[in-house]
C-alpha positions in Angstrom: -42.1 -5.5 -25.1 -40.4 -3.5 -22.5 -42.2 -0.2 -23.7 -45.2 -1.9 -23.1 -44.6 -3.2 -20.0 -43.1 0.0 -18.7 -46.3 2.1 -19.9 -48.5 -0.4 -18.5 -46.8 0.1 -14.9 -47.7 3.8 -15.9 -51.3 2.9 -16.3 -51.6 1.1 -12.9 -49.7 3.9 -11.1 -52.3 6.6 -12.3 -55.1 4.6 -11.7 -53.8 3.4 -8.0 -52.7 7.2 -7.3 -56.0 8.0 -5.6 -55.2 5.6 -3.1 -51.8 6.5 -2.4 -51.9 8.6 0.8 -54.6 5.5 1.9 -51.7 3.1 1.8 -48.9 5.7 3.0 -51.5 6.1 5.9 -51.7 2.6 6.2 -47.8 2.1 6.6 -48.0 5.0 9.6 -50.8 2.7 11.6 -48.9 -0.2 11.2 -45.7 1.5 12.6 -47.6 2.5 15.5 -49.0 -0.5 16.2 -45.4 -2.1 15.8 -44.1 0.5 18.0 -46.8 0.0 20.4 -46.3 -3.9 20.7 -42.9 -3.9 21.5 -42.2 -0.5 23.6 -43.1 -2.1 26.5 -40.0 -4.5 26.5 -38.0 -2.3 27.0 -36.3 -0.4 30.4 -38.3 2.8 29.3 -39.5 4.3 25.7 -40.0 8.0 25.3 -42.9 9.9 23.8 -43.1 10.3 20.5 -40.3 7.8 19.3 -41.0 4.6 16.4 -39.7 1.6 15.7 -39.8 1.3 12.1 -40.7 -2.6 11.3 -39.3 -4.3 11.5 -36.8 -4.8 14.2 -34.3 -7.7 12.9 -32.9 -8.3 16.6 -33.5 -6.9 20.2 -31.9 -9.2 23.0 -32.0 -7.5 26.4 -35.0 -4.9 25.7 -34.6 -4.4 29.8 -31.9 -3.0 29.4 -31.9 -0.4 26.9 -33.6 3.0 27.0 -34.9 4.9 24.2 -34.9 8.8 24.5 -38.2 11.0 23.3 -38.4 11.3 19.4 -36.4 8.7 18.1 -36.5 6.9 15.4 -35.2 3.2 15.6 -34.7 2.4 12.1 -35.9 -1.5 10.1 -33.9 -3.8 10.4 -31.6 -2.6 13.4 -30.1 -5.6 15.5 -30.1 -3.9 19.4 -28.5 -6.6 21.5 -27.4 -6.6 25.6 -26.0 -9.6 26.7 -26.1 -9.9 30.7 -24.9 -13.6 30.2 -22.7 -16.0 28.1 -21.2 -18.9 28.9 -19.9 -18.7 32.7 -19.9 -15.1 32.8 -22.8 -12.7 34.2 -22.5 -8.7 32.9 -24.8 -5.7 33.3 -25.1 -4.4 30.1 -26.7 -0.9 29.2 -27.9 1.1 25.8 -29.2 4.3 26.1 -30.3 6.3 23.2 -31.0 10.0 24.0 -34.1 12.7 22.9 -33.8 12.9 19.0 -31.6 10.4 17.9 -32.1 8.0 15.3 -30.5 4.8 14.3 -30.3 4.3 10.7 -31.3 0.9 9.0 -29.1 -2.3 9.3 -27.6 -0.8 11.7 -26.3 -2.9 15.4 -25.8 -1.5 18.5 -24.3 -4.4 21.2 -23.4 -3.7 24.7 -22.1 -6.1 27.8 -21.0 -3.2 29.8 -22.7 0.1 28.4 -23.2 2.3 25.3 -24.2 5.6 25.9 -25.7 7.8 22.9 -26.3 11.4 23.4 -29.2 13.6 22.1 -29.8 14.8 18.3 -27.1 12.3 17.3 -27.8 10.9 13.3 -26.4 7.9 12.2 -26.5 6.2 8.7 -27.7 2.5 8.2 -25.3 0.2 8.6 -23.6 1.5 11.4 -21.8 -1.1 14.5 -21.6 0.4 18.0 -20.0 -2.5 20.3 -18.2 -1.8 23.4 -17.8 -6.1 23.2 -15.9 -9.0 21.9 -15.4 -12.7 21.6 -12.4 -12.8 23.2 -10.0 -10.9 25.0 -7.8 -9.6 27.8 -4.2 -10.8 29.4 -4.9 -14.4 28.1 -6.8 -13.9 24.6 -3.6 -15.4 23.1 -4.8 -18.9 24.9 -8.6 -18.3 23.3 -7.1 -18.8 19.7 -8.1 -22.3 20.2 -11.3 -22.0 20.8 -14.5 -22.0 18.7 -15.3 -18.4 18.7 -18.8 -18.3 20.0 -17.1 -20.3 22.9 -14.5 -17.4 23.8 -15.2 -15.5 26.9 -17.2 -12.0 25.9 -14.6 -8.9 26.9 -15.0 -5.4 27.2 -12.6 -2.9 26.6 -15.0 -0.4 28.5 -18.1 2.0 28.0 -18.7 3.8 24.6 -20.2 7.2 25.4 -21.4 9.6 22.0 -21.5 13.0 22.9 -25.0 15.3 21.6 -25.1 16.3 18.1 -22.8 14.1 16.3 -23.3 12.9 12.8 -22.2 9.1 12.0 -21.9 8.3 8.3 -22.9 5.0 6.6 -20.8 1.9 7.8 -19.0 3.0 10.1 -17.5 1.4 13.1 -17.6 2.0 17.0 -15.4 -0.4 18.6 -15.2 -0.3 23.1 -13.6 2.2 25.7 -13.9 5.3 23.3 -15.4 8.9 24.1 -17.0 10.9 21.1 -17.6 14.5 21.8 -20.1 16.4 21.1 -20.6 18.3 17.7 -18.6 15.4 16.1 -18.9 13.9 12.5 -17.4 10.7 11.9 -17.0 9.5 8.5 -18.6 7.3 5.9 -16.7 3.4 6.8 -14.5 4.9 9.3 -13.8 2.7 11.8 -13.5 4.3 15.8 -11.2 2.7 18.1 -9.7 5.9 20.1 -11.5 9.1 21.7 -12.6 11.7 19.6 -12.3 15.4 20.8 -15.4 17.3 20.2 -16.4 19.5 17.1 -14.1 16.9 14.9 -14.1 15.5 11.9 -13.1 11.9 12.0 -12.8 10.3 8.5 -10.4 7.6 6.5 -8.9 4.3 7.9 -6.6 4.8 10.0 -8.8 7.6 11.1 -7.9 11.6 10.3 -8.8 13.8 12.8 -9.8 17.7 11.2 -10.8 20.3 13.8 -14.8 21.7 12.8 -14.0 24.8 14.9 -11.5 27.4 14.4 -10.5 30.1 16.5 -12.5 32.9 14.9 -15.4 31.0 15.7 -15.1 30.8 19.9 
């Protein structure tokens, strides 16, 4: 029974093989016309960039800025918060020329996350520069329901050009990634990284892409 099933989904792929680059063609309008619809929420959206449908979350379009030639992957949760609860913030995301954001993946911002150009990250990927909770008196918030804590920032997260983010990783507030820099499959950021490095493990490793023969 399962040879038969499997060369009957043969049969239906030859005879549906005509139509393929129809339906592949097909996909391409609809991402166009997805792109198209919800570009114009946002604080500006450069030539030549897609949002792959579909977008699971986007909170704060206003304030985010997509670069020329991106590609904003399905699924991606984009999310800047210029309110909770009794505080007021002016959040910004900026994703520079060439970049794309892999699938699953959530960028958050109360203060700012800057992303450079031609950086490549993997699905899955957090970027927050935010969290419920924090500062001198986060000790006091313990008591409180989480979504009720006051939202904190550390401070800005800036990516430098050119760096390569692996699957699952973690970008966590007030950290500087230069440029050049690969940061591993579930490695989790919490500290500057110097540019041309290899960041991989948890707690991090830092390995040095440049030597001095190459300068």
């Amino acid at each position: 029974m399962k040879i038969l099933f499997f060369y009957f989904g043969r049969i239906i792929s030859l005879l549906t093989l005509p139509f393929y680059s129809f339906f592949e063609k097909m996909k391409s309008v609809k991402m166009y016309m997805y792109t198209g619809y919800y570009s114009r929420f946002f604080a500006a959206f450069g030539k030549g960039s897609v949002i792959v449908p579909t977008i699971r979350m986007l909170e704060g379009a206003r304030y985010i800025t997509i670069g020329s030639d991106c590609i904003v992957g399905k699924q991606v949760q984009l999310t800047a918060f210029n309110y909770h609860s009794d505080d007021s913030f002016r959040p910004s995301i900026v994703l520079g020329d060439k970049s794309n954001i892999g699938d699953y993946s959530h960028i958050t911002s109360i203060n700012s996350v800057q992303v450079g150009n031609g950086v490549l990250m993997g699905r899955n990927i957090l970027i927050t520069d935010n969290s419920h909770g924090g500062g001198d008196n986060f000790s006091n918030q313990l008591e409180i329901p989480v979504k009720a804590r006051p939202m904190h920032s550390k401070g800005k997260v800036i990516i430098g050009d050119n760096v390569w983010i692996g699957e699952k990783a973690s970008i966590i507030g007030n950290v500087m990634i230069g440029r050049g820099c690969i940061i591993g499959a579930n490695t989790v950021i919490t500290k500057n990284i110097p540019e041309y490095t290899l960041a991989v493990g948890n707690p991090v490793r830092l390995i040095s892409l440049k030597n001095d023969k190459d300068e």
